[in-house]
N, C-alpha and C positions, 0 to 999 in steps of 0.2 A: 625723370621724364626725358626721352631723347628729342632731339632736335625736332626731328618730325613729326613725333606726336605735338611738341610744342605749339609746331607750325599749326597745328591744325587745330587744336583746340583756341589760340586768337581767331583763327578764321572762324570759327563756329560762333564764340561768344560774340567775336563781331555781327555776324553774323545775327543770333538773337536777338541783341541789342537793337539793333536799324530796323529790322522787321518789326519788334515790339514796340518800336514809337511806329510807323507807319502805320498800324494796325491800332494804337493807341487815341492818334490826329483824325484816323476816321471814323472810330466813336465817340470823340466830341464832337464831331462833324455832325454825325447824324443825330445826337441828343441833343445839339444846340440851334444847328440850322437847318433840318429835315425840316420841310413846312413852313419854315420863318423865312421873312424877308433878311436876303444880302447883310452880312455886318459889314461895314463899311470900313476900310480902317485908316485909306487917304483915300478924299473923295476924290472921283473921276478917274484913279490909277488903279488902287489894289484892295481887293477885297473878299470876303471869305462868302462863298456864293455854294451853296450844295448840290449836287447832279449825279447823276446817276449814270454812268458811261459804260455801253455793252460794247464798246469797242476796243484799240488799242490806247497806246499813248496819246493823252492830247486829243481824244476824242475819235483817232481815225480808224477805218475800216471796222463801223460798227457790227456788231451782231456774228462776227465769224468766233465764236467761241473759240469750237477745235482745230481749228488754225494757230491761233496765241498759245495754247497749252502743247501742241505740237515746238513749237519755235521756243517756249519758256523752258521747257523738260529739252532742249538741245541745249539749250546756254548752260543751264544747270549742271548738264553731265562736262558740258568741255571746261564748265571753271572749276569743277571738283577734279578733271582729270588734269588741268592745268598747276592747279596747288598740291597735287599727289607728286607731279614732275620738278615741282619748281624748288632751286635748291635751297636749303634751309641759310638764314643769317639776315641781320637789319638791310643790308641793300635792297632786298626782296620786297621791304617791308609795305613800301607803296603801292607794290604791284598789287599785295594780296589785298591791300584795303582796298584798289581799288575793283576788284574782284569781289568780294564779298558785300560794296554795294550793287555790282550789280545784279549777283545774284538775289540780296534783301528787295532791288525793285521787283524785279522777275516772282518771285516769292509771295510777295508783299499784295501785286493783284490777283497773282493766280489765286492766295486761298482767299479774294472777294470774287471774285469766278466761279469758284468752287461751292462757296456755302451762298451766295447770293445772285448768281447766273449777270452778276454787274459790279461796278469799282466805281467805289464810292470816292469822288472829286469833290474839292470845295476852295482851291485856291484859283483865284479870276486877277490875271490885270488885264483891268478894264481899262485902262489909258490907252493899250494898244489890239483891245480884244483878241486876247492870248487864248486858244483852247487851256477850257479851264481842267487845271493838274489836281496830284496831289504828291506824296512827301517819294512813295514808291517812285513815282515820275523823276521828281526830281536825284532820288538814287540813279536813274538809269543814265542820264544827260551828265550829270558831275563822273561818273565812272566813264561813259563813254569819251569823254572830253580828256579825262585824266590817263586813260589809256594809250590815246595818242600821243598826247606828250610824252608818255613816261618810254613808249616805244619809240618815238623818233627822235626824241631829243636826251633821253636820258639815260638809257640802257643800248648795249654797245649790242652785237649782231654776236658775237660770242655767250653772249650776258642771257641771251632771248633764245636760241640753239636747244634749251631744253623742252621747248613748245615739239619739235618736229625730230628731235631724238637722235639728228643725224646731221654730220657736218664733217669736214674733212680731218679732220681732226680724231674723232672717233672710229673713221675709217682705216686712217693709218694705224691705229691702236690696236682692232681687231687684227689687221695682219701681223704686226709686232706680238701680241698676245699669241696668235698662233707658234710663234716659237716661242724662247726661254725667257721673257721679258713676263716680269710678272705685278709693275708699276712704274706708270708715265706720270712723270711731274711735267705739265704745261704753264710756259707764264705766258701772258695775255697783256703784261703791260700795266696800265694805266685799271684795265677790268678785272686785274688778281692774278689768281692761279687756278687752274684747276687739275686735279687730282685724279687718273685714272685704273681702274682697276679690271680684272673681268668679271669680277661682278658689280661693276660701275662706277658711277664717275661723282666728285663733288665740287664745286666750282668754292674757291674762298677768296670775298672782294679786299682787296688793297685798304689798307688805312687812310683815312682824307691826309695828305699831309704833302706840303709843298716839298717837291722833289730838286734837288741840290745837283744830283749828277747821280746817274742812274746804271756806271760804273759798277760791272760786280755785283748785283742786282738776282741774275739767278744763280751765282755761288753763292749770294748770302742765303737766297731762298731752299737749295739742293743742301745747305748746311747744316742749317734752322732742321730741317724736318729730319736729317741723318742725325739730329742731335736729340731727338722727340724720339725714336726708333731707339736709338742704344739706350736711354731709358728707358724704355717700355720692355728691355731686352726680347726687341723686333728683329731676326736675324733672316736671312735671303731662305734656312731652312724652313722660319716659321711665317714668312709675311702673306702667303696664301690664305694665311686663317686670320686672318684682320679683317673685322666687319667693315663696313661704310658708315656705320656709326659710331667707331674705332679713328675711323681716319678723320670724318669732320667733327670730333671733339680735340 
């Protein structure tokens, strides 16, 4: 299995998994507390309380169905088109989980929309009378939150570049591509390297490791990889026919 299939089938099983307990919490929900009074679980703060909510998250903008399913089916496509673009390896890894919660919240209500015209809630703190959620909610706020951090404090503006496909860098490559240049090795520093081709590019992150002096750094990197090529007996006449699943293996 290559990289991106790989990639993809965690995001899906994630995927299942989060939506299957979501979907799992609201039929205990409705076999235990449909009808019944509040279970209590600390008085006065948090409690498992059942409703029936034809609106958004948290209860707002009730009754507009086609509105949510319009806005649900847009996230869905930009994080599937997002994990199609995003390049394969663990640095990634946060991102995509934390995409594949959002997709499972997104998910998670639509098909109580879908089969039930409503989204079944039963989590209340009552200490602060919180619009009462349920577990899909809670997917949306933990991914939303984990997003921005992961964007503004964790991933570099190189690192993030595959969202929008185009950066300067890609630019100068196309015009180099137009002549005889047939692979750009980019270092990035502290972000990796990444790998360009004309038929694309693959970004690969730096190892964690405390750096001493940083001397030499992309001759070891242009050396490393002319030494991966004469083994592979990769020559200037055959390097056009190297896949992209070639170069990031």
């Amino acid at each position: 299995m290559n990289t991106k299939l790989r990639q993809f089938f965690i995001f899906f099983i994630g995927l299942g998994v989060s939506i299957g307990l979501d979907q799992f919490t609201k039929h205990l929900a409705v076999v235990h507390l449909k009808g019944q009074k509040p279970f209590v679980l600390i008085k006065g703060v948090f409690e498992f309380y059942y409703s029936e909510n034809r609106g958004a998250a948290f209860g707002m903008l009730q009754g507009r169905q086609g509105f949510f399913f319009l806005i649900a089916a847009a996230v869905i496509l930009a994080v599937l088109w997002a994990v199609y673009r995003m390049p394969a390896g663990k640095r990634y890894l946060p991102l995509m989980c934390s995409l594949f919660l959002l997709v499972s919240g997104a998910v998670g209500n639509m098909i109580d929309r879908l089969t039930q015209k409503y989204v079944v809630d039963f989590l209340y703190f009552k200490l602060i009378d919180f619009p009462i959620f349920n577990v899909a909610d809670c997917y949306v706020v933990i991914a939303t939150f984990s997003l921005i951090f992961l964007f503004f404090f964790f991933y570099s503006d190189e690192e993030l570049e595959f969202v929008t496909g185009k950066n300067e860098i890609t630019q100068a490559a196309a015009e180099l591509f137009s002549g005889n240049c047939s692979v750009i090795l980019y270092s990035m520093g502290k972000a990796g390297a990444m790998l360009l081709t004309p038929k694309g590019s693959c970004t690969v992150p730096n190892p964690d490791v405390q750096a001493k002096d940083t001397t030499g750094a992309g001759d070891a990197i242009i050396g490393a990889l002319l030494f991966c090529l004469a083994e592979q007996d990769i020559t200037k006449e055959n390097v056009n026919e190297v896949t992209m699943e070639q170069w990031q293996a």
